[in-house]
PDB file of N, CA, C and O in Angstrom:
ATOM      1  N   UNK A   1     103.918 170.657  66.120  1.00  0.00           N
ATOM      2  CA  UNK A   1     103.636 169.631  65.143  1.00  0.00           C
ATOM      3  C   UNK A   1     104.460 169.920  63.888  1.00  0.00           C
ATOM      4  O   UNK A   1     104.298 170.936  63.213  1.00  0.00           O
ATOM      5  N   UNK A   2     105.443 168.866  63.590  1.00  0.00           N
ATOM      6  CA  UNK A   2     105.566 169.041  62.006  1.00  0.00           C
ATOM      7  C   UNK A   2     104.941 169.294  60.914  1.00  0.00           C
ATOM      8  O   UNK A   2     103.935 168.627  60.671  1.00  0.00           O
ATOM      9  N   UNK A   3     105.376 170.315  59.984  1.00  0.00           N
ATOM     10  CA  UNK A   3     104.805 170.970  58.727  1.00  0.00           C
ATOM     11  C   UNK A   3     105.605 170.060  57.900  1.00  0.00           C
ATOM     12  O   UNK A   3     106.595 169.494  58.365  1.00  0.00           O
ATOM     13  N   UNK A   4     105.108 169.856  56.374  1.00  0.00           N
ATOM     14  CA  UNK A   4     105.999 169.760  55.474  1.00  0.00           C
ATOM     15  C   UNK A   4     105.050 169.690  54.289  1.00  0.00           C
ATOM     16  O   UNK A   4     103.834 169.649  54.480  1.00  0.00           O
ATOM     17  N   UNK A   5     105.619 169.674  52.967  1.00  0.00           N
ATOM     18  CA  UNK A   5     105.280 170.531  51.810  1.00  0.00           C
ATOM     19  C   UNK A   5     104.221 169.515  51.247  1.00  0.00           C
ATOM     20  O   UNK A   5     104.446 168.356  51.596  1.00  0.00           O
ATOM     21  N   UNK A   6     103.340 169.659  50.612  1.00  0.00           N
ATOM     22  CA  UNK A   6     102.286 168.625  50.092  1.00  0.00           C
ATOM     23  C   UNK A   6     102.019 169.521  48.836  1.00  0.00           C
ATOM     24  O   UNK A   6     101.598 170.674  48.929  1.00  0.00           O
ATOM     25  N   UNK A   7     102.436 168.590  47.082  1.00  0.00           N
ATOM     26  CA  UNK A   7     102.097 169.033  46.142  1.00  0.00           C
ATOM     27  C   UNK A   7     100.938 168.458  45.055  1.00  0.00           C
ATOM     28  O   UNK A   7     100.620 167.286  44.850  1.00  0.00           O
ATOM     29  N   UNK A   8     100.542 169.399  44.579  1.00  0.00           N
ATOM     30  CA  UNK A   8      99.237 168.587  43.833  1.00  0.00           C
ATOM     31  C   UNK A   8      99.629 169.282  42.569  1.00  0.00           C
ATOM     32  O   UNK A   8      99.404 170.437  42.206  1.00  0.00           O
ATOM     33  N   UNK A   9     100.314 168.233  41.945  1.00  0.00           N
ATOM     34  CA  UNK A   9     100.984 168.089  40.456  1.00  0.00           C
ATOM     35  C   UNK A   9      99.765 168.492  39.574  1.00  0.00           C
ATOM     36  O   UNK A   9      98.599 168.479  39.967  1.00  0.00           O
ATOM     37  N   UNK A  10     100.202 168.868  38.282  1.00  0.00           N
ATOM     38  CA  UNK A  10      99.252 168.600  36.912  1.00  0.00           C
ATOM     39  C   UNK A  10      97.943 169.275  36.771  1.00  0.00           C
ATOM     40  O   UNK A  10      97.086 168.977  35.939  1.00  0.00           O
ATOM     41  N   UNK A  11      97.843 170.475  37.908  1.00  0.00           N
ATOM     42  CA  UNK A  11      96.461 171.315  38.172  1.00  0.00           C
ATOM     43  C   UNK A  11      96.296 172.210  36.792  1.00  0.00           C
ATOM     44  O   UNK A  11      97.331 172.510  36.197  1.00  0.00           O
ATOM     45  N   UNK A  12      95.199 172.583  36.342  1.00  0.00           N
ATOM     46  CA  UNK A  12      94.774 173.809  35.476  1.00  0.00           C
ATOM     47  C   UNK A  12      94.374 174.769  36.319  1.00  0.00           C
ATOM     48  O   UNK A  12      94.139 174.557  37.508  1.00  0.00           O
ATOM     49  N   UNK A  13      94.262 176.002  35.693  1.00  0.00           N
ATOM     50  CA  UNK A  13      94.760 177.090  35.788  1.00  0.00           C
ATOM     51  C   UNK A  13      93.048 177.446  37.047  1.00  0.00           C
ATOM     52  O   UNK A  13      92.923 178.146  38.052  1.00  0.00           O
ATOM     53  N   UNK A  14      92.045 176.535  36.270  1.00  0.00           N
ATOM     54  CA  UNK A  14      90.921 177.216  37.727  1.00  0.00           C
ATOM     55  C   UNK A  14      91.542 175.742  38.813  1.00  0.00           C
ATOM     56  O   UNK A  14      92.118 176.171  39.813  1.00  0.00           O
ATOM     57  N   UNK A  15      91.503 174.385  38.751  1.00  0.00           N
ATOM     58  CA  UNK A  15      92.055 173.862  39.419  1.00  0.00           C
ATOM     59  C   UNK A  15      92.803 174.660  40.977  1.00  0.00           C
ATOM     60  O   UNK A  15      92.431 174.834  42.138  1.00  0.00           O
ATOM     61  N   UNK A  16      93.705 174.891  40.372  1.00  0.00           N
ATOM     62  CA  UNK A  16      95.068 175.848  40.672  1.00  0.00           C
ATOM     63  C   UNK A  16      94.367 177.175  41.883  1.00  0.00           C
ATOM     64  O   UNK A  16      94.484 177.455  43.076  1.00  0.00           O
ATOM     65  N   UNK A  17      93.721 177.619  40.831  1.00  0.00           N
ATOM     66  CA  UNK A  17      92.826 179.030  42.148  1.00  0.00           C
ATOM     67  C   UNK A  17      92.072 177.943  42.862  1.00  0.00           C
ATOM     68  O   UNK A  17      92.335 177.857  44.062  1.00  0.00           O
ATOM     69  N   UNK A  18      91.216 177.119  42.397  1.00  0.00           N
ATOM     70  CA  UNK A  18      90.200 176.906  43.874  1.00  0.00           C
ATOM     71  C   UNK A  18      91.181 176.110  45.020  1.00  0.00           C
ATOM     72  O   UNK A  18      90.810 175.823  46.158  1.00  0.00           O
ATOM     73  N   UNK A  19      92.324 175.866  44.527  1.00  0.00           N
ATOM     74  CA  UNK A  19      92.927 174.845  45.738  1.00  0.00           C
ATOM     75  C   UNK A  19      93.692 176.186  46.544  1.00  0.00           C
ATOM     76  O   UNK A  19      94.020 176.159  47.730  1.00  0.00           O
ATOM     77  N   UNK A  20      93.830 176.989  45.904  1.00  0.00           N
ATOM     78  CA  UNK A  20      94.679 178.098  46.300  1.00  0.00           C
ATOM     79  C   UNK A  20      93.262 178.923  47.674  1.00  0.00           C
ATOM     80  O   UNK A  20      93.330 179.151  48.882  1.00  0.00           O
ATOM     81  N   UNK A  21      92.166 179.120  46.634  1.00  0.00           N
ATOM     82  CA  UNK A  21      90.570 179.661  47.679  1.00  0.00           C
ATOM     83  C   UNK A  21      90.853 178.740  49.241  1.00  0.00           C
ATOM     84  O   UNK A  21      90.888 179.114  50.413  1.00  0.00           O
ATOM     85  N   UNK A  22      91.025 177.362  48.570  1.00  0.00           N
ATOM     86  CA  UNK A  22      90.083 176.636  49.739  1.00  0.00           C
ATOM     87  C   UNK A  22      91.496 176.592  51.161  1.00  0.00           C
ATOM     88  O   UNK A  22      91.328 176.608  52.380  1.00  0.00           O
ATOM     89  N   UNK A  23      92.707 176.541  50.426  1.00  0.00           N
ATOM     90  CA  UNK A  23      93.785 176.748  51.285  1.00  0.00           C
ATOM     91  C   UNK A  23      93.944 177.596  52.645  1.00  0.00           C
ATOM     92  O   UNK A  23      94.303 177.455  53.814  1.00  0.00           O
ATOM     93  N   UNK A  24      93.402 178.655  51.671  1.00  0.00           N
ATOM     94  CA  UNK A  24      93.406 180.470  52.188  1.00  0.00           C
ATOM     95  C   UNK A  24      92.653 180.174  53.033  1.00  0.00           C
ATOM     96  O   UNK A  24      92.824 180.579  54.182  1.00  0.00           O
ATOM     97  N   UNK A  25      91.812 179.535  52.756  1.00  0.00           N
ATOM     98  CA  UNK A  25      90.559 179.878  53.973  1.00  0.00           C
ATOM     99  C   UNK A  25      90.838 179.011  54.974  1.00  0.00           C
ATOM    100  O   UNK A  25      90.989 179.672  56.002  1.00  0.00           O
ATOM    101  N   UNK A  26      90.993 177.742  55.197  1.00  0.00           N
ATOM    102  CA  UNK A  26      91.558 177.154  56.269  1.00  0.00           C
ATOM    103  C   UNK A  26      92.616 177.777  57.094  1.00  0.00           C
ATOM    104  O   UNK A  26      92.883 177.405  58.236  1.00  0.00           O
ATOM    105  N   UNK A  27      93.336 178.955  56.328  1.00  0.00           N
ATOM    106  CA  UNK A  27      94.842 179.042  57.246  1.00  0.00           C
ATOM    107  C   UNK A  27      95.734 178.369  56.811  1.00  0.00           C
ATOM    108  O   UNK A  27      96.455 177.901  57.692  1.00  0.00           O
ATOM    109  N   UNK A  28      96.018 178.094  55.715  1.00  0.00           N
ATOM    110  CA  UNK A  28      97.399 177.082  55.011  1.00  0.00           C
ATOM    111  C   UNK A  28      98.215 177.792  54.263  1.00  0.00           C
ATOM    112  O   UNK A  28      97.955 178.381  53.214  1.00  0.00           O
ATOM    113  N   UNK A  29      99.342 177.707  54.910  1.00  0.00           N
ATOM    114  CA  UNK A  29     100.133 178.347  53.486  1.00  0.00           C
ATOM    115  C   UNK A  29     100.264 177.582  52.465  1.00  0.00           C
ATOM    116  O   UNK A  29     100.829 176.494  52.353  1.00  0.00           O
ATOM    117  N   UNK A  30      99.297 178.687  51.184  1.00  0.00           N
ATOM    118  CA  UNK A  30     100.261 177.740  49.955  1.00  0.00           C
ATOM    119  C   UNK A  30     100.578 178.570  48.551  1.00  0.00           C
ATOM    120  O   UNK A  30     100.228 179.725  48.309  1.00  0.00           O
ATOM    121  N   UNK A  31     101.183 177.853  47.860  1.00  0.00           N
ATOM    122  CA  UNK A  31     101.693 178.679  46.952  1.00  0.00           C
ATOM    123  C   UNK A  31     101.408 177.849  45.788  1.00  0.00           C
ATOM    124  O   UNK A  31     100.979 176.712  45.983  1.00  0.00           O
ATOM    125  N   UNK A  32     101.615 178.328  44.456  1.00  0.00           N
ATOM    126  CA  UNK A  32     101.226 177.929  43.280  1.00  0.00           C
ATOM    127  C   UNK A  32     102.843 178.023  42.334  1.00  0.00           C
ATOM    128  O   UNK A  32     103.749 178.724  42.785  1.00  0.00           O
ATOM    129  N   UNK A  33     102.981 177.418  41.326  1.00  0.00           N
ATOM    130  CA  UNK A  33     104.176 177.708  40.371  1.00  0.00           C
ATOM    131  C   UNK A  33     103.250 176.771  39.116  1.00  0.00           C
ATOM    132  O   UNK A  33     102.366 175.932  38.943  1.00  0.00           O
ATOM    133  N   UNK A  34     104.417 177.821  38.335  1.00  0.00           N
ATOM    134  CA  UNK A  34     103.980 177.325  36.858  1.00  0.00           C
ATOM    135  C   UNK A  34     104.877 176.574  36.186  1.00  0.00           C
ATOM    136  O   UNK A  34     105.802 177.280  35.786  1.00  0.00           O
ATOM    137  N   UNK A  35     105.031 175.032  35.791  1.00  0.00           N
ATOM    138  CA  UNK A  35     105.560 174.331  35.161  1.00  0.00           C
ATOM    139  C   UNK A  35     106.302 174.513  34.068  1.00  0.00           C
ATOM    140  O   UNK A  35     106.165 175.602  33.512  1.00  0.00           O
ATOM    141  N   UNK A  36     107.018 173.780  33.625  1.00  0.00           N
ATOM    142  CA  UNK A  36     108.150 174.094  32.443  1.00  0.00           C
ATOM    143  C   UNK A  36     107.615 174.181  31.308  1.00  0.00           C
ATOM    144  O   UNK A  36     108.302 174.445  30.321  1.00  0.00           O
ATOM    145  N   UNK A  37     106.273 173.973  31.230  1.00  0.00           N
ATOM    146  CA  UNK A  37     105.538 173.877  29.994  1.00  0.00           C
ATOM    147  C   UNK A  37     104.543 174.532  29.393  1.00  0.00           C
ATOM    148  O   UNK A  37     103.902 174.313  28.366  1.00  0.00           O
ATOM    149  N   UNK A  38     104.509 175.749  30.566  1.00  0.00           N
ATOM    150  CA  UNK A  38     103.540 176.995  30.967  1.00  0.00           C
ATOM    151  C   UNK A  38     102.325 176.658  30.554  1.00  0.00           C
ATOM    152  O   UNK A  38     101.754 177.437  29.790  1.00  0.00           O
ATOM    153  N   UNK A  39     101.747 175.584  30.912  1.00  0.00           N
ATOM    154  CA  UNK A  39     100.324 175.379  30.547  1.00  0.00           C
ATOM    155  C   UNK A  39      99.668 174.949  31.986  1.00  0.00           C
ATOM    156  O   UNK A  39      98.797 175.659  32.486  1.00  0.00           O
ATOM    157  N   UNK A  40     100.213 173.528  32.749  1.00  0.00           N
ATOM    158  CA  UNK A  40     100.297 172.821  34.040  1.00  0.00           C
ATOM    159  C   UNK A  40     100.804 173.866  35.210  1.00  0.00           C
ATOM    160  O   UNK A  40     101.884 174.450  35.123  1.00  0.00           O
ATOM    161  N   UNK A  41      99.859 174.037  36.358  1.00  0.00           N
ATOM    162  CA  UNK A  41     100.487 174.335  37.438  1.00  0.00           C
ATOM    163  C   UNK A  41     100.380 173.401  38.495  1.00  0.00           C
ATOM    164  O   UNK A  41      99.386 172.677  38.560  1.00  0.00           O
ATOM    165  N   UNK A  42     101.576 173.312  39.593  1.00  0.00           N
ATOM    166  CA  UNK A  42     101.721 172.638  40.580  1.00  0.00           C
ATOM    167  C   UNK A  42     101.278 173.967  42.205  1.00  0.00           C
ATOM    168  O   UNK A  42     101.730 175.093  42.410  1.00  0.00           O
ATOM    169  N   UNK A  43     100.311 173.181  42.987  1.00  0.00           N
ATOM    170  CA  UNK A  43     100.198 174.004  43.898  1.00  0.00           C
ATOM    171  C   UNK A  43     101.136 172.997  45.176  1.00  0.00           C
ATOM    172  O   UNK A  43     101.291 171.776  45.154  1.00  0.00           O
ATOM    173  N   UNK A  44     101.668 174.009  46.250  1.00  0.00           N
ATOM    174  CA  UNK A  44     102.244 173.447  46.995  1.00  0.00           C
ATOM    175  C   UNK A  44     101.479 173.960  48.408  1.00  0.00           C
ATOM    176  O   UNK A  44     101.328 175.181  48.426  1.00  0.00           O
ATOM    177  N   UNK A  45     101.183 173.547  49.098  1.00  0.00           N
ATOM    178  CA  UNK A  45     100.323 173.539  50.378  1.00  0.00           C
ATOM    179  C   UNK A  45     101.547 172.847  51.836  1.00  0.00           C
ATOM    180  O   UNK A  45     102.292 171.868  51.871  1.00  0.00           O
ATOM    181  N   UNK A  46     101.267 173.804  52.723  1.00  0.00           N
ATOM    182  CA  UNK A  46     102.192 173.245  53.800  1.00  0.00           C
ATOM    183  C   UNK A  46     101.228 172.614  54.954  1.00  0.00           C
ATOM    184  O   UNK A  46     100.358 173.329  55.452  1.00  0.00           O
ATOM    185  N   UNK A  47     101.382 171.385  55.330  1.00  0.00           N
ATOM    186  CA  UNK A  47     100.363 170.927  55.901  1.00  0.00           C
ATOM    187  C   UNK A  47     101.135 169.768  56.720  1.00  0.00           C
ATOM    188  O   UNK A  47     102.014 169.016  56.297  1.00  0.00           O
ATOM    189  N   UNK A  48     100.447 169.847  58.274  1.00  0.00           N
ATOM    190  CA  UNK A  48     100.864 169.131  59.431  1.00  0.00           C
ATOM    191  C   UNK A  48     100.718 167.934  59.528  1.00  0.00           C
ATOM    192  O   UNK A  48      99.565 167.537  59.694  1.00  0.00           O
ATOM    193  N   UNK A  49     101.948 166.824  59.454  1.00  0.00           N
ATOM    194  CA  UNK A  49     102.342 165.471  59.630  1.00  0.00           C
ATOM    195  C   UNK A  49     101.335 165.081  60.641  1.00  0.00           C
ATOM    196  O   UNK A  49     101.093 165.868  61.557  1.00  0.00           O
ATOM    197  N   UNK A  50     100.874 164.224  60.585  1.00  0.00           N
ATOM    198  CA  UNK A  50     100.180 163.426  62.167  1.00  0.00           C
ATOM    199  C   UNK A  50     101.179 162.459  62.245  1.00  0.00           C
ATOM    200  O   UNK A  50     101.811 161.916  61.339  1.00  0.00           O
ATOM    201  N   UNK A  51     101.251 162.281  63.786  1.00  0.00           N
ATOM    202  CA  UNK A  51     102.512 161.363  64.487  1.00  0.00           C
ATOM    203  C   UNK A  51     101.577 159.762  63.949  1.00  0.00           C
ATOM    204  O   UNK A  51     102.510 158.981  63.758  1.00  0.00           O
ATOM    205  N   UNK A  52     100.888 159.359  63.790  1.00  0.00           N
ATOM    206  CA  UNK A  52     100.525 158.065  63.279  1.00  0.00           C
ATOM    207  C   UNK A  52     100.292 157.695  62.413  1.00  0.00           C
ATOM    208  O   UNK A  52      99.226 158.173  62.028  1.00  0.00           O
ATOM    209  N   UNK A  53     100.935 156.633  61.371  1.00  0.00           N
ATOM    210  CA  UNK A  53     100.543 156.541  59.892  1.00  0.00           C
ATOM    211  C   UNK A  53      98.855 156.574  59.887  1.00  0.00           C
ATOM    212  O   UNK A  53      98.025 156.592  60.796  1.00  0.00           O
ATOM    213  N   UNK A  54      98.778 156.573  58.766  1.00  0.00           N
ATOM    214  CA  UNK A  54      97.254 156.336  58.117  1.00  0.00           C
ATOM    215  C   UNK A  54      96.435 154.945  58.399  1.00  0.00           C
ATOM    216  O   UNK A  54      97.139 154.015  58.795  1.00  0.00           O
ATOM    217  N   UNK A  55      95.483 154.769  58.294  1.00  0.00           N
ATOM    218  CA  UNK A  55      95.197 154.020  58.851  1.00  0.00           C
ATOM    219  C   UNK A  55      94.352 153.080  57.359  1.00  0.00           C
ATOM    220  O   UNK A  55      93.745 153.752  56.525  1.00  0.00           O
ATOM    221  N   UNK A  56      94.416 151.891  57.250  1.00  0.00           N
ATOM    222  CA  UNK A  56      94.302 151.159  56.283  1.00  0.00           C
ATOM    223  C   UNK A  56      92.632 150.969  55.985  1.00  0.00           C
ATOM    224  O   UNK A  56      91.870 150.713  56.917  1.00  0.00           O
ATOM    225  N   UNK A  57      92.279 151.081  54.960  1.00  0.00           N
ATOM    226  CA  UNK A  57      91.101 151.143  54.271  1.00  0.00           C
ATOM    227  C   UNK A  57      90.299 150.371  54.564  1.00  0.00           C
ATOM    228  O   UNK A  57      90.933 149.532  53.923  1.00  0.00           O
ATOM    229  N   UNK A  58      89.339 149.724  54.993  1.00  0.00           N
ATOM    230  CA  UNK A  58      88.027 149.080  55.362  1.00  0.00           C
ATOM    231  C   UNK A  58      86.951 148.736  54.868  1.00  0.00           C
ATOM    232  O   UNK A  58      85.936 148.227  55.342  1.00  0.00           O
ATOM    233  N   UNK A  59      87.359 149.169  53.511  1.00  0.00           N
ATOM    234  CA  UNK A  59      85.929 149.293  52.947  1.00  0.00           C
ATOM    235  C   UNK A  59      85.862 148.076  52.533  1.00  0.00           C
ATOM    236  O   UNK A  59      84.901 147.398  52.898  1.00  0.00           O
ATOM    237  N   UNK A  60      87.107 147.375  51.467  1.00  0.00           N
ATOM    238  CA  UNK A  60      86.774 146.005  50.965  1.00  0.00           C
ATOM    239  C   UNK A  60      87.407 144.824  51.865  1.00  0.00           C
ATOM    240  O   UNK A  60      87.910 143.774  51.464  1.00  0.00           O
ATOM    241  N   UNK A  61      87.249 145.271  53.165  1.00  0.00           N
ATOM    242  CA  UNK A  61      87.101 143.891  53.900  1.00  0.00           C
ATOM    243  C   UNK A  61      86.179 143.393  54.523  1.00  0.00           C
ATOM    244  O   UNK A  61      85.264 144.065  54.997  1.00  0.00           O
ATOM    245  N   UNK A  62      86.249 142.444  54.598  1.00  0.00           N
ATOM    246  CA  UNK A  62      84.606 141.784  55.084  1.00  0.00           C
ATOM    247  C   UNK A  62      84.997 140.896  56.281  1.00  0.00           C
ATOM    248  O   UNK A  62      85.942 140.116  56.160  1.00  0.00           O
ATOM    249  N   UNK A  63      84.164 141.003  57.668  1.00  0.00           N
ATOM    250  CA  UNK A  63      84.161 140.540  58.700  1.00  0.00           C
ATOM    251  C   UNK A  63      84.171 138.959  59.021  1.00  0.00           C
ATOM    252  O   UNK A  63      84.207 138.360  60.096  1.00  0.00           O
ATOM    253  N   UNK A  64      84.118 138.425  57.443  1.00  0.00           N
ATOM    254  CA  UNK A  64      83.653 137.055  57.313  1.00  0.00           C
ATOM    255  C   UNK A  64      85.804 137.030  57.276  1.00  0.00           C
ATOM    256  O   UNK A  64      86.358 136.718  58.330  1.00  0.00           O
ATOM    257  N   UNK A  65      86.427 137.272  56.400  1.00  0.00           N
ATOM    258  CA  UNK A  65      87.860 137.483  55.810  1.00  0.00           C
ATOM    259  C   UNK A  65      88.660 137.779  57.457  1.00  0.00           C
ATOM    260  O   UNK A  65      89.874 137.576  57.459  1.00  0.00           O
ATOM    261  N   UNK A  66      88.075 138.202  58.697  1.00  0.00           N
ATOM    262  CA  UNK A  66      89.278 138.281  59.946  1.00  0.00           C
ATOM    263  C   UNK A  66      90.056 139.379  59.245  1.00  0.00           C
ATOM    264  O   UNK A  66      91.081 139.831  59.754  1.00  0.00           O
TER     265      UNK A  66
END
């Protein structure tokens, strides 16, 4: 299965650890960096493509709408 990089921009610094905790524990590689502005960190998580897009939201359609 394809891997590829998934980032979650604009995190603070506990942000940043719990995405880093919850990563670890699944088995994900991921890594953290610190922004140009040393305040913002970006975590980067490597995580497996599914061969089928996403599938479109349901919630605000109504069965009456087809």
């Amino acid at each position: 299965m394809k891997e590829t990089w998934f980032n979650h921009t604009d995190c603070t610094t506990q942000q940043a650890e719990q995405l880093l905790v919850d990563y670890r524990r699944r088995g994900v590689i991921a890594e953290r960096s610190l922004n140009p502005d040393y305040i913002i960190w970006t975590v980067s998580a490597r995580l497996p493509e599914g061969i089928k897009p996403p599938r479109p939201s349901r919630v605000w359609q109504s069965k009456a709408w087809g």
